[in-house]
Residue frames as a rotation matrix with the C-alpha (Angstrom) as fourth column:
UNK 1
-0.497 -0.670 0.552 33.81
-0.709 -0.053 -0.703 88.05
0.500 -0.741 -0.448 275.58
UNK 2
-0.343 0.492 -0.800 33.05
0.451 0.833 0.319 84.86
0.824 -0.252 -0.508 277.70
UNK 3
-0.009 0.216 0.976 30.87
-0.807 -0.578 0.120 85.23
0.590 -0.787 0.179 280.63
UNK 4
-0.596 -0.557 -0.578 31.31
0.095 0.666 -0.740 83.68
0.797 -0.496 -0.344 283.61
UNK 5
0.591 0.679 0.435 28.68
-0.322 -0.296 0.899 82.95
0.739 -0.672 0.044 286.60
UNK 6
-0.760 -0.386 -0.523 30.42
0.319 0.481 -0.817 82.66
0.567 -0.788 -0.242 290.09
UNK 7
0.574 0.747 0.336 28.03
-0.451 -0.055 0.891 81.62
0.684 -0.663 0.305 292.94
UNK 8
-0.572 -0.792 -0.214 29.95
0.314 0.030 -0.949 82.24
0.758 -0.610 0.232 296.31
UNK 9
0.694 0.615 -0.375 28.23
0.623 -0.249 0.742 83.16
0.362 -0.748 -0.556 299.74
UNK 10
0.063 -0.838 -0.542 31.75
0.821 -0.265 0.505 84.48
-0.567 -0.477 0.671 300.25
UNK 11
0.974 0.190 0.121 31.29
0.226 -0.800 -0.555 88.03
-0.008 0.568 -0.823 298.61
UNK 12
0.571 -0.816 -0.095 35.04
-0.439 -0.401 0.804 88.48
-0.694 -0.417 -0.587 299.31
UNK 13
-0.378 -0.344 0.859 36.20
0.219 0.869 0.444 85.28
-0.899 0.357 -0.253 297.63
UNK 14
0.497 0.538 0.681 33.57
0.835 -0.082 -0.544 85.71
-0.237 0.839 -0.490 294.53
UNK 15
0.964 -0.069 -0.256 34.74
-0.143 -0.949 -0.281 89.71
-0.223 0.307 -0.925 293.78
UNK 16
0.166 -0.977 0.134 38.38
-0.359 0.067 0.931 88.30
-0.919 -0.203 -0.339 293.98
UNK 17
-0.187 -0.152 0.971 37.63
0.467 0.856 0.224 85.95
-0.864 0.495 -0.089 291.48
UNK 18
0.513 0.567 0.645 36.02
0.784 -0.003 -0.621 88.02
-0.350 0.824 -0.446 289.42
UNK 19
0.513 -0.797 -0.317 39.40
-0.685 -0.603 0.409 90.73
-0.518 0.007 -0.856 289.64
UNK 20
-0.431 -0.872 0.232 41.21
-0.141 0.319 0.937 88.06
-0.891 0.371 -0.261 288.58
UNK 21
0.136 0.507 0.851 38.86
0.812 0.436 -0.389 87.16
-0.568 0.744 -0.352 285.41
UNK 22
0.816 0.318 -0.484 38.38
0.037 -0.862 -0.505 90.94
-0.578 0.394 -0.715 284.84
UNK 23
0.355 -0.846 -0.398 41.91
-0.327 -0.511 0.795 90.89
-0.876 -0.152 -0.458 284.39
UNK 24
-0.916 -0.367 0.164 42.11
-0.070 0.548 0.833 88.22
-0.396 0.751 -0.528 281.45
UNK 25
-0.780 0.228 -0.583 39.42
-0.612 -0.473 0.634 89.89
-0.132 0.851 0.508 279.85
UNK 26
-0.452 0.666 -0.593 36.67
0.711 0.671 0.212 86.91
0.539 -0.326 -0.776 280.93
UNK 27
-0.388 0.814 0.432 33.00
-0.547 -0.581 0.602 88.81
0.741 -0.003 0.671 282.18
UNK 28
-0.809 0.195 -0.554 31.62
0.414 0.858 -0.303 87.47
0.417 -0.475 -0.775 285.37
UNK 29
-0.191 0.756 0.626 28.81
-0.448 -0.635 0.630 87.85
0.873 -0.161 0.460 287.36
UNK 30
-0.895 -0.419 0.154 28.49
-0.298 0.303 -0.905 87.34
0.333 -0.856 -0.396 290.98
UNK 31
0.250 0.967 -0.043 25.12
-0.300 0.119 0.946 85.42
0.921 -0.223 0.320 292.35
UNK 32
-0.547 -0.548 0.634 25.90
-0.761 0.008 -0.649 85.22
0.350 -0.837 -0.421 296.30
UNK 33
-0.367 0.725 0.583 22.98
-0.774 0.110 -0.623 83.53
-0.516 -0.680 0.521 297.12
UNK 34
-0.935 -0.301 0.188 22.31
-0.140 0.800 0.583 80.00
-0.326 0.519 -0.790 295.99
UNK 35
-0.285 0.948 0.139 18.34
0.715 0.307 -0.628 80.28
-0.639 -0.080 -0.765 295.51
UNK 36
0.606 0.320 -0.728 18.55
-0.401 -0.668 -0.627 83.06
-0.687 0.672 -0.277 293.39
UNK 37
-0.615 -0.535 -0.579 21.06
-0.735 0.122 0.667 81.48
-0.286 0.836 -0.469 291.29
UNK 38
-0.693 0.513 0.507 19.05
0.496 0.849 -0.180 78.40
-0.523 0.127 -0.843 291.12
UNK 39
0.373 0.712 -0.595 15.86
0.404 -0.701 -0.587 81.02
-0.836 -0.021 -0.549 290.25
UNK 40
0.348 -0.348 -0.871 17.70
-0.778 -0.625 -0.062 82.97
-0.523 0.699 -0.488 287.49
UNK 41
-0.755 -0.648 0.103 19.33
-0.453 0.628 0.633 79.85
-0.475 0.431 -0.767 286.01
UNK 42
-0.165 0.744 0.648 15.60
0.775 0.504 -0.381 77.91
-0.609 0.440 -0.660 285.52
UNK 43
0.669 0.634 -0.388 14.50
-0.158 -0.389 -0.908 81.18
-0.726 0.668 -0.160 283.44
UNK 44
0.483 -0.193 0.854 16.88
0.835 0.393 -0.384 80.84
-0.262 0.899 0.351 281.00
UNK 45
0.952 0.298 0.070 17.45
0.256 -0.650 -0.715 84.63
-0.167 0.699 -0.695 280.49
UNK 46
0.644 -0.765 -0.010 21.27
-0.674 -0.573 0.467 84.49
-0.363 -0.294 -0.884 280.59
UNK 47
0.787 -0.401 -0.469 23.55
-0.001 0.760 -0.650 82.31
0.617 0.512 0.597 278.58
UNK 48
0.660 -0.707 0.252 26.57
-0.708 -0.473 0.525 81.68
-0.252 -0.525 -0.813 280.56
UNK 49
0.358 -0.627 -0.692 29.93
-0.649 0.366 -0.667 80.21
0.672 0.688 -0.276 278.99
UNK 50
-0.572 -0.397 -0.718 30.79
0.509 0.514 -0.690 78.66
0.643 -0.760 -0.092 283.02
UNK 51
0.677 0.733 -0.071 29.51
-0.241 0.311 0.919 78.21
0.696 -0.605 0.387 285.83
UNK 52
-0.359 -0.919 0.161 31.68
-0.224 -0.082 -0.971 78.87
0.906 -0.385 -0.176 288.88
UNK 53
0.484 0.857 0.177 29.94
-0.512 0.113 0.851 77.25
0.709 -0.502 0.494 291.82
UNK 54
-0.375 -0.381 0.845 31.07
-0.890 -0.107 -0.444 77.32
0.260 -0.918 -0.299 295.77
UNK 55
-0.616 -0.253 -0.746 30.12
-0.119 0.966 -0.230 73.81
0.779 -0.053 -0.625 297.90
UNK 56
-0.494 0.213 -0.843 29.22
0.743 0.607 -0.282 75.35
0.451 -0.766 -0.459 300.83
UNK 57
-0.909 0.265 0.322 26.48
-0.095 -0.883 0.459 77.26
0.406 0.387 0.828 300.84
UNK 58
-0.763 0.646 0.011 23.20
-0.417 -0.480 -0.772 78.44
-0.493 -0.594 0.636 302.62
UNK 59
0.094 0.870 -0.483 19.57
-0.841 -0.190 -0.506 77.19
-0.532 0.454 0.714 301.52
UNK 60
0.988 0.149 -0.052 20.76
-0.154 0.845 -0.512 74.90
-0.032 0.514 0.857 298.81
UNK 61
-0.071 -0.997 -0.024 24.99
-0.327 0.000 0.945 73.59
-0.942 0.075 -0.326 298.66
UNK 62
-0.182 -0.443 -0.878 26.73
-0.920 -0.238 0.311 73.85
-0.347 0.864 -0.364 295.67
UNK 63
-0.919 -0.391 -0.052 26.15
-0.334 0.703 0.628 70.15
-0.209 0.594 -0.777 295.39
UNK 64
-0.533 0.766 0.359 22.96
0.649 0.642 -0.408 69.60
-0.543 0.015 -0.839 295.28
UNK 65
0.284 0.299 -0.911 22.53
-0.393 -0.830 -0.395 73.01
-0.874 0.470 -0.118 292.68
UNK 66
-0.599 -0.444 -0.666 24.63
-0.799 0.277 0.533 71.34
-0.053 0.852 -0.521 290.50
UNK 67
-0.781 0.484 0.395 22.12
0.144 0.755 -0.640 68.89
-0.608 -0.443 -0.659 290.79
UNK 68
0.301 0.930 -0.210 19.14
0.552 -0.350 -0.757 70.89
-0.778 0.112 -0.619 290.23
UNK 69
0.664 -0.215 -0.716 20.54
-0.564 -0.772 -0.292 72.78
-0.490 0.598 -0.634 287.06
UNK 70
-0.658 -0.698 -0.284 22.84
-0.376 -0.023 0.926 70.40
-0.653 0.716 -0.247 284.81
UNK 71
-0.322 0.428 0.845 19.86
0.815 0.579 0.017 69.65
-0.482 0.694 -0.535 282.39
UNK 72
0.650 0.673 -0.352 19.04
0.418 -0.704 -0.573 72.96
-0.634 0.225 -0.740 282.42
UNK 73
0.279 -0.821 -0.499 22.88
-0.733 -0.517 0.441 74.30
-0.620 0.242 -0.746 281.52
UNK 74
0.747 -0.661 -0.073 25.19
0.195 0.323 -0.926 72.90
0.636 0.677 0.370 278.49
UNK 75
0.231 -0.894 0.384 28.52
-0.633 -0.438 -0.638 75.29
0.739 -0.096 -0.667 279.79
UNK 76
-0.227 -0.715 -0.661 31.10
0.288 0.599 -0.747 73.41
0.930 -0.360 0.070 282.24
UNK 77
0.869 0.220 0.443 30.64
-0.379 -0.279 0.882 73.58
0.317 -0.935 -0.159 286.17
UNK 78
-0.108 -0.884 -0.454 33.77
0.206 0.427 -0.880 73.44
0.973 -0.189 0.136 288.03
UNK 79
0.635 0.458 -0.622 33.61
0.698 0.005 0.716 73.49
0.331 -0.889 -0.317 291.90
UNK 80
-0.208 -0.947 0.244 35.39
0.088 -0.266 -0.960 75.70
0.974 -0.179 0.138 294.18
UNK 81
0.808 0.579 -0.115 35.39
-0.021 0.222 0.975 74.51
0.589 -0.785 0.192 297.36
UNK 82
0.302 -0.547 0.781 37.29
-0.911 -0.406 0.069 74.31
0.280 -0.732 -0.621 300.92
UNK 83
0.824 0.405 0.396 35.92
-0.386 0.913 -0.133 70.57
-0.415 -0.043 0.909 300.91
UNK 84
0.128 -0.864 -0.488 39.51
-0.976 -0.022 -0.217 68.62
0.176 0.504 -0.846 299.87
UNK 85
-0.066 0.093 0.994 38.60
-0.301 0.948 -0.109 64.76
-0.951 -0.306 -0.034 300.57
UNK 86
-0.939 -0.304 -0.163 38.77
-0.282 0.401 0.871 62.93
-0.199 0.864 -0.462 297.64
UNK 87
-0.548 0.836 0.025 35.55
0.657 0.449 -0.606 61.72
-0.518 -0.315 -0.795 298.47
UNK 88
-0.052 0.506 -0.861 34.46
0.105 -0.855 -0.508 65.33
-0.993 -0.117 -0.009 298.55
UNK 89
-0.390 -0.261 -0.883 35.67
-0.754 -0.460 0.469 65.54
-0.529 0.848 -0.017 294.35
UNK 90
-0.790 0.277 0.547 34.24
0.305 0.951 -0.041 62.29
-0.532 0.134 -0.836 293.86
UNK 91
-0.119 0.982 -0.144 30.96
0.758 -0.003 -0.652 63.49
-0.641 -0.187 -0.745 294.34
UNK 92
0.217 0.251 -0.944 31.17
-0.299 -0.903 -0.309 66.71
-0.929 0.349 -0.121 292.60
UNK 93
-0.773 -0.387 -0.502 32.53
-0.598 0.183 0.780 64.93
-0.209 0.904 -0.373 289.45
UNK 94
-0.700 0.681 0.215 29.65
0.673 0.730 -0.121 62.12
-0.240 0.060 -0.969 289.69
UNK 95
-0.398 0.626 -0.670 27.05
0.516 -0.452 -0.728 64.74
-0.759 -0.635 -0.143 289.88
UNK 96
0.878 0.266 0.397 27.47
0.469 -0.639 -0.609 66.70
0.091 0.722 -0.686 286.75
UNK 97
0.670 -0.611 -0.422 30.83
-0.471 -0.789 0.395 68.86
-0.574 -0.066 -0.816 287.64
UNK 98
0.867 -0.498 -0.024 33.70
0.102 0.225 -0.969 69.12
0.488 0.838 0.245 284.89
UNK 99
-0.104 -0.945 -0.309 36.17
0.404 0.244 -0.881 70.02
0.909 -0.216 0.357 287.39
UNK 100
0.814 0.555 -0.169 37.05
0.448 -0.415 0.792 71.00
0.370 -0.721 -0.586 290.97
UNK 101
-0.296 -0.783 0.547 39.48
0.349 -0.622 -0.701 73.65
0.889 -0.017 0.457 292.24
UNK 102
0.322 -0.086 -0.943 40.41
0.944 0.100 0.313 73.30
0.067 -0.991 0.114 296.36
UNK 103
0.705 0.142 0.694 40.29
-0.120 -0.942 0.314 76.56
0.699 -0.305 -0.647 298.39
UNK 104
-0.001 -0.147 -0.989 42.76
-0.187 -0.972 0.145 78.19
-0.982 0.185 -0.027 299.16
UNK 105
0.454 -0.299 0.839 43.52
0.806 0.540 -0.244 77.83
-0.380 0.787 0.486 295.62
UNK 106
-0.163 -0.866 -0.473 46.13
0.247 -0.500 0.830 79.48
-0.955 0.018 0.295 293.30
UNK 107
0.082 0.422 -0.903 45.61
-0.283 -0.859 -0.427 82.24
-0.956 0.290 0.049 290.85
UNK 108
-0.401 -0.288 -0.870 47.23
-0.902 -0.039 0.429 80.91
-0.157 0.957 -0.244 288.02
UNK 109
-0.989 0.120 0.086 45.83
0.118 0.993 -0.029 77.67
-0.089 -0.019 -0.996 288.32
UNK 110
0.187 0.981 0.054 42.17
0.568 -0.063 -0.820 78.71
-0.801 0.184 -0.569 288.56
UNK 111
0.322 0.397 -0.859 42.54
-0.682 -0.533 -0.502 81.00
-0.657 0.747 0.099 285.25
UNK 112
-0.789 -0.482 -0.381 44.58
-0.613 0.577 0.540 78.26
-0.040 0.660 -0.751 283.29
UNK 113
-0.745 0.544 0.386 41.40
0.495 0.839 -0.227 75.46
-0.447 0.022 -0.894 284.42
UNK 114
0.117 0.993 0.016 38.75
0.262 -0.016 -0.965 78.14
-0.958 0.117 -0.262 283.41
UNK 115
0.100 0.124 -0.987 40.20
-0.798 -0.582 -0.154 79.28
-0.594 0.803 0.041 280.11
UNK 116
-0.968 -0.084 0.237 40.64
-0.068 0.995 0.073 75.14
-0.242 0.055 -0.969 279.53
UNK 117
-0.365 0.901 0.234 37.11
0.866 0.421 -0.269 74.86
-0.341 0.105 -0.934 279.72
UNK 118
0.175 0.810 -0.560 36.23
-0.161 -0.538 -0.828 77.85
-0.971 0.235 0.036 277.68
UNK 119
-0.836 -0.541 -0.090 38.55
-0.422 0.530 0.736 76.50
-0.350 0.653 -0.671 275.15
UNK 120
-0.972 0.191 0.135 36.39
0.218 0.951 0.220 73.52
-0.087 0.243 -0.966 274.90
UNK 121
-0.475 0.846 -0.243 33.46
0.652 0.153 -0.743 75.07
-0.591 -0.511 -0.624 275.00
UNK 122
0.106 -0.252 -0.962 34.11
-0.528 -0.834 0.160 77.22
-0.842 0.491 -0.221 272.41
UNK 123
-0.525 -0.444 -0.726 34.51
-0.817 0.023 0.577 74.52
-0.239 0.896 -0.375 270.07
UNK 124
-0.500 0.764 0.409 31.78
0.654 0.642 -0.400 72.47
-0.567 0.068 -0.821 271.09
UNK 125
0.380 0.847 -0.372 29.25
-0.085 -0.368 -0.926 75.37
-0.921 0.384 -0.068 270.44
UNK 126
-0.230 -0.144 -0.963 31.40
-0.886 -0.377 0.268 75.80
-0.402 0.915 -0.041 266.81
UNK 127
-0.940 -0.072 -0.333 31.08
-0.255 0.796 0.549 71.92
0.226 0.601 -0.766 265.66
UNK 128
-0.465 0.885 0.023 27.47
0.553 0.311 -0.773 71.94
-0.691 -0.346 -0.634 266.89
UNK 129
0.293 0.537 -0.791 27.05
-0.070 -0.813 -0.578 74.91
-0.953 0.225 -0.201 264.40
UNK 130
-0.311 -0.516 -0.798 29.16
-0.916 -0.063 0.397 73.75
-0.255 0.854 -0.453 261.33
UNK 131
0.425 -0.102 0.899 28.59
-0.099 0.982 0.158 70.67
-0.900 -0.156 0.408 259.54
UNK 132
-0.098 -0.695 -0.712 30.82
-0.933 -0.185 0.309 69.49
-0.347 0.695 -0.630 256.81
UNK 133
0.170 -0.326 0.930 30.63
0.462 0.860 0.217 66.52
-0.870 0.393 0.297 254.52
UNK 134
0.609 0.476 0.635 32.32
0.692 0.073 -0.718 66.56
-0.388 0.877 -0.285 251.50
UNK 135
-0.719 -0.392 0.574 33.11
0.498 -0.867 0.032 69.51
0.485 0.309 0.819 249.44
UNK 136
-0.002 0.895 0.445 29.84
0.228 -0.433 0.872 71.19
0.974 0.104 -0.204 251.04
UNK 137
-0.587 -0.372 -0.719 29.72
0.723 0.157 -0.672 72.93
0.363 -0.915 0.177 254.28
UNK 138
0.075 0.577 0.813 27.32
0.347 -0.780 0.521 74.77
0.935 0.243 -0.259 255.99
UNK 139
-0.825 -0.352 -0.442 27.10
0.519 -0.165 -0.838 77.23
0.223 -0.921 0.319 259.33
UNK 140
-0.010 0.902 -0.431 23.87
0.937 0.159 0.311 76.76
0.349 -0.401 -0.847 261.07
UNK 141
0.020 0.201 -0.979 24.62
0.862 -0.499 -0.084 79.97
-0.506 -0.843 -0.183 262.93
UNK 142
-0.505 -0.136 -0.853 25.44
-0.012 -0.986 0.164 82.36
-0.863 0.093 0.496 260.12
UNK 143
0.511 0.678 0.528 23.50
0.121 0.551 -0.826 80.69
-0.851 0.486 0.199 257.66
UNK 144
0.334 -0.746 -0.576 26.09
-0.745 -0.583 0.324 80.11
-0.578 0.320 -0.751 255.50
UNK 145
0.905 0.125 0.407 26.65
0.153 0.796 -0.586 77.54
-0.397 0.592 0.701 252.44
UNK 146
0.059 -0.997 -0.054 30.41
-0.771 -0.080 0.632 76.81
-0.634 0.004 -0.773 251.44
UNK 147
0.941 -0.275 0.196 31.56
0.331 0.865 -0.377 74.09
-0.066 0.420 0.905 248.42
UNK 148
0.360 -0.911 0.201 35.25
0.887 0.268 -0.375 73.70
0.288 0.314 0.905 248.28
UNK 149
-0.377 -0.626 -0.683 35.43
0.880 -0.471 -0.054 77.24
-0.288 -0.621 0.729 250.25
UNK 150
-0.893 0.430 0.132 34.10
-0.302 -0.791 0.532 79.39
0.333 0.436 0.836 248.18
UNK 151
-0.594 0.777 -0.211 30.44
-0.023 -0.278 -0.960 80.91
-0.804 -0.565 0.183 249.55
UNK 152
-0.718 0.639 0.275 27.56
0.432 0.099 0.896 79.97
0.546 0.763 -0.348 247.52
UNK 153
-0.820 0.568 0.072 24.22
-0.440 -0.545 -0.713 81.95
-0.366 -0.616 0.697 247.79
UNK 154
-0.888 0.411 -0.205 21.62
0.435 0.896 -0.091 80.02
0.147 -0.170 -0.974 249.09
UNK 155
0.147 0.845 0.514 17.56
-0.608 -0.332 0.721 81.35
0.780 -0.419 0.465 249.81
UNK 156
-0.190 0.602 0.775 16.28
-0.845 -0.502 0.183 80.78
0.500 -0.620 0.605 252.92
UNK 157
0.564 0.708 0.426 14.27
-0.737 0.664 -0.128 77.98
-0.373 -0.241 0.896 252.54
UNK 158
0.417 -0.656 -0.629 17.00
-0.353 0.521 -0.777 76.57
0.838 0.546 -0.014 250.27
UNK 159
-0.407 -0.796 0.449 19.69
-0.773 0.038 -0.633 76.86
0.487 -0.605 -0.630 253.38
UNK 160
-0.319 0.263 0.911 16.81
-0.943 0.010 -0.333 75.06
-0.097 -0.965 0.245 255.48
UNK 161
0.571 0.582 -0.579 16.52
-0.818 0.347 -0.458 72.43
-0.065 0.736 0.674 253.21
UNK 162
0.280 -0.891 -0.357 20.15
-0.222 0.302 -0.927 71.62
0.934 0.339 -0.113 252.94
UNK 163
-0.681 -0.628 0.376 20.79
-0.688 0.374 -0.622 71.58
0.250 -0.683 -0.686 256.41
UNK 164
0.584 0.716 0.383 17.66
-0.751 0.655 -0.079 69.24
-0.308 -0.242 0.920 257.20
UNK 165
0.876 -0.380 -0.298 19.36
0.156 0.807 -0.570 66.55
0.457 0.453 0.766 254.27
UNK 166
-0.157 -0.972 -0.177 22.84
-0.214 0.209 -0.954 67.13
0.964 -0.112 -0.241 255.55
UNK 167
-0.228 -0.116 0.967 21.89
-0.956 -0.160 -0.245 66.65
0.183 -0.980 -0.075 259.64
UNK 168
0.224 0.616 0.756 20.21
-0.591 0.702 -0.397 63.57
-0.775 -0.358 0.521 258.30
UNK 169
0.208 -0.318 -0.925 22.55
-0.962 -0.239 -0.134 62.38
-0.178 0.917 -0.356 256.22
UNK 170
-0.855 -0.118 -0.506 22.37
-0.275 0.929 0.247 58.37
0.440 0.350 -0.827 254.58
UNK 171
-0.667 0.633 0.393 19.10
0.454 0.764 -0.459 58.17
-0.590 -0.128 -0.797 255.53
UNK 172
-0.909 0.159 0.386 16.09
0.326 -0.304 0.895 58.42
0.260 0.939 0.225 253.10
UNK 173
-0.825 0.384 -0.415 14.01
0.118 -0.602 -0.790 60.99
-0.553 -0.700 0.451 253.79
UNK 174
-0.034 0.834 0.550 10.00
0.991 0.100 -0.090 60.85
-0.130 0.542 -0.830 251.87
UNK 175
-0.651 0.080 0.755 8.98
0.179 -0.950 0.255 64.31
0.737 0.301 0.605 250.26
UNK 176
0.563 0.823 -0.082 6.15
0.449 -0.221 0.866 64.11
0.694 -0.524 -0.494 252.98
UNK 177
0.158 -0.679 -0.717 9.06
0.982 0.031 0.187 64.28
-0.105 -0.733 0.672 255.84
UNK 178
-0.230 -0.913 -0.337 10.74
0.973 -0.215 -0.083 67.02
0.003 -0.347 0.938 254.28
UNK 179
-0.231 0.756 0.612 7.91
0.147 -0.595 0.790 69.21
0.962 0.273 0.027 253.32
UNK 180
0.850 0.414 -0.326 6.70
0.419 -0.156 0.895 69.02
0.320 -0.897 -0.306 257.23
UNK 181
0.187 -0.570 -0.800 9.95
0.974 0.002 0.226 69.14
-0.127 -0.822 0.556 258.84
UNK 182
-0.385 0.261 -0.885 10.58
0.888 -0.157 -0.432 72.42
-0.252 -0.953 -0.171 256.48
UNK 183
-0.526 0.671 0.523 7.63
-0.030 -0.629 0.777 74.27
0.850 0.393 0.351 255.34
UNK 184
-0.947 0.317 -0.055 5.78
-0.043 -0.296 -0.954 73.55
-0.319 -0.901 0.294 258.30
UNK 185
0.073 0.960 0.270 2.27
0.809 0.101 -0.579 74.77
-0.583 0.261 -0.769 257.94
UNK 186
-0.586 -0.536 -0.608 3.47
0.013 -0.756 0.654 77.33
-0.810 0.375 0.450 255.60
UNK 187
0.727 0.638 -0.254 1.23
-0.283 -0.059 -0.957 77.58
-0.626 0.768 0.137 252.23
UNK 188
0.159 -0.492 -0.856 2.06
-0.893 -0.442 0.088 75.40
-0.422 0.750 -0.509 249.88
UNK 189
0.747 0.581 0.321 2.70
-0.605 0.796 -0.032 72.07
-0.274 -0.171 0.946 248.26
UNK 190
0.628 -0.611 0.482 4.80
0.198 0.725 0.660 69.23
-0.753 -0.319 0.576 248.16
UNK 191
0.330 -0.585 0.741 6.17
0.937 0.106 -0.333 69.90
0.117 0.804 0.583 244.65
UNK 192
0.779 -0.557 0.286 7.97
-0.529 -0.830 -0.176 72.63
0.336 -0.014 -0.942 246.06
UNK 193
0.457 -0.734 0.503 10.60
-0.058 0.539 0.840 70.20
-0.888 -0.413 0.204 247.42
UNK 194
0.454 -0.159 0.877 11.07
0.720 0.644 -0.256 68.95
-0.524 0.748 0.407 244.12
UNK 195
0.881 -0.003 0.473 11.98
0.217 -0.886 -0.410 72.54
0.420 0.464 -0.780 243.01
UNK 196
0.718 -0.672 0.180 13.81
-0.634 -0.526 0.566 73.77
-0.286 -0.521 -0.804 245.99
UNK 197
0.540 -0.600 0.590 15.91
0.276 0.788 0.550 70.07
-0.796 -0.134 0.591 245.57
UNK 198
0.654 -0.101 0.749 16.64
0.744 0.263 -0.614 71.20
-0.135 0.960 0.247 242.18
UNK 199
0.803 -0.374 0.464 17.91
-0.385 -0.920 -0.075 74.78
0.455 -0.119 -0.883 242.93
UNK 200
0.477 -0.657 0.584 20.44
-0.528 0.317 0.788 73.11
-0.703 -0.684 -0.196 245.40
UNK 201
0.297 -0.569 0.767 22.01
0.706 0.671 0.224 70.53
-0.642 0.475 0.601 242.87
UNK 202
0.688 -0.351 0.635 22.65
0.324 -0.635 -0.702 73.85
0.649 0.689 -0.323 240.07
UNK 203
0.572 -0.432 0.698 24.25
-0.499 -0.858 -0.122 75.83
0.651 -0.279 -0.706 242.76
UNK 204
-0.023 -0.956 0.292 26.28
-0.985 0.071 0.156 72.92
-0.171 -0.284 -0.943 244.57
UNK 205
-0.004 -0.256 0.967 25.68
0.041 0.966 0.256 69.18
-0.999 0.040 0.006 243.19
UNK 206
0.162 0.464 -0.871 25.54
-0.892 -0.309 -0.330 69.74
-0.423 0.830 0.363 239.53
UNK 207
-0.705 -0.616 -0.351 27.20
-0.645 0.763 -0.044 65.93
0.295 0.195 -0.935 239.29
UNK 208
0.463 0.815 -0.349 24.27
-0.448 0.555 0.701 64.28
0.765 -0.167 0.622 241.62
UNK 209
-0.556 -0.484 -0.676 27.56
0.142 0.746 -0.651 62.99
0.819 -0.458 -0.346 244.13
UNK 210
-0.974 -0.210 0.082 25.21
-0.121 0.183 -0.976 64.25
0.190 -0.960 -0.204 247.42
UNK 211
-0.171 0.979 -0.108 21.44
-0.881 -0.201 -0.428 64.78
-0.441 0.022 0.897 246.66
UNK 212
-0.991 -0.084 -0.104 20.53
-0.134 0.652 0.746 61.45
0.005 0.753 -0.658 245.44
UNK 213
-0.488 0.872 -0.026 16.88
-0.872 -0.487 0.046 60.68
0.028 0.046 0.999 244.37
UNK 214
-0.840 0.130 0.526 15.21
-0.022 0.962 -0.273 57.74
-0.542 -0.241 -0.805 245.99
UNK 215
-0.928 0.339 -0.155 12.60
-0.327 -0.539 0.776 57.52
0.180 0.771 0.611 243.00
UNK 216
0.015 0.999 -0.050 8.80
0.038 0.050 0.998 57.27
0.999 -0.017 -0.037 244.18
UNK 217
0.375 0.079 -0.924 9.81
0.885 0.266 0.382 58.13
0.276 -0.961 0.030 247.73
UNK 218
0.951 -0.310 -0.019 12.04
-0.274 -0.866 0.419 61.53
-0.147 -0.393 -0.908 248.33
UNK 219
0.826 -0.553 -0.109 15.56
-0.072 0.088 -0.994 62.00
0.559 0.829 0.033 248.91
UNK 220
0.893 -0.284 -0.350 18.87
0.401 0.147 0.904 61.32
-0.205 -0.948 0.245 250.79
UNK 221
0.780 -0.615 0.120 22.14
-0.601 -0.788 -0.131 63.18
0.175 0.030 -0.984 251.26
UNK 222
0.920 -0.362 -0.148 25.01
0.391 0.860 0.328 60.84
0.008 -0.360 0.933 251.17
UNK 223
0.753 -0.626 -0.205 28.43
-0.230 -0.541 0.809 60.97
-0.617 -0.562 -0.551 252.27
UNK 224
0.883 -0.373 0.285 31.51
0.434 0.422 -0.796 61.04
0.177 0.827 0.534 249.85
């Protein structure tokens, strides 16, 4: 279920919103206070999918949070404000905000924009997590290896191997590179690449079309 921060000083206004979310099955959480959101946003300890955020507000305004927090956040910020100058949306779009939504404002309209931007956000995080060239596809999040659809089983270090060459694909990478980037300081020595490289090409290049071997240097994934 997506979650949803709304930061309102208006406890009325915020609890509304978050009736109407409850209602389409969207999680929110209400921060009233614009220094504790600020505070709870720098730790990190909450992922949130949006970022509902009021204008006018005590301590710190909504614009100058959105300020202090869009390097910190990925998820969409959309304003919701009383503020209705053009000017006023200017700014909030310049700033970092993905959209703004004028107070009063109308129910169906504010769930249609936020399930818009979970949409999209939802399929950023999935093409940030999938890459695909080829017949060969892997998913960073479930560690998962795919040729032509069908699931191949991959080790570990294999999986971490494959996605390294495929994130860095057409360029040639030195066994030194790929040994650091990943073994790490792990025990062990370079001619394990040469192994692991080999285990990959049985179990999804057996042809040579994506591993290619740059000979006295390492290797590069190319695209086909």
């Amino acid at each position: 279920m997506p979650k949803v921060l709304i930061i309102d000083d208006d406890k009325d206004i915020a609890e509304l919103v978050s009736l109407i979310l409850k209602k389409e099955k969207i999680d929110s959480e209400i921060i009233t206070d614009s220094l504790e959101a600020l505070t709870k946003i720098e730790e990190g300890k909450t992922n949130y999918d949006l970022i509902l955020l009021d204008v006018m507000m005590p301590n710190i305004s909504g614009t100058e949070l959105c300020i202090k927090i869009r390097d910190k956040v990925t998820c969409p910020i959309v304003f919701l404000s009383a503020k209705k100058e053009l000017v006023d949306k200017m700014v909030g779009y310049e700033i970092g905000g993905d959209d703004y939504i004028t107070k009063p404002f109308d129910n169906t309209e504010l769930v249609l924009k936020i399930k818009s931007h979970l949409r999209l956000q939802s399929r950023s995080k999935v093409s940030k997590n999938i890459i695909t060239i080829g017949e060969i596809s892997i998913n960073k999040e479930s560690f998962e290896v795919y040729k032509n659809n069908k699931r191949v089983e991959v080790s570990t270090r294999e999986f971490e191997l494959l996605t390294y060459l495929m994130e860095n694909a057409g360029i040639a990478l030195s066994k030194e590179q790929i040994f650091e980037k990943v073994w790490g300081n792990c025990y062990g020595d370079i001619g394990t690449v040469a192994v692991n490289i080999k285990n990959l090409r049985e179990k999804l290049d057996q042809e040579n079309k994506y591993i290619i071997t740059i000979w006295g240097y390492g290797y590069k994934f190319v695209r086909n």
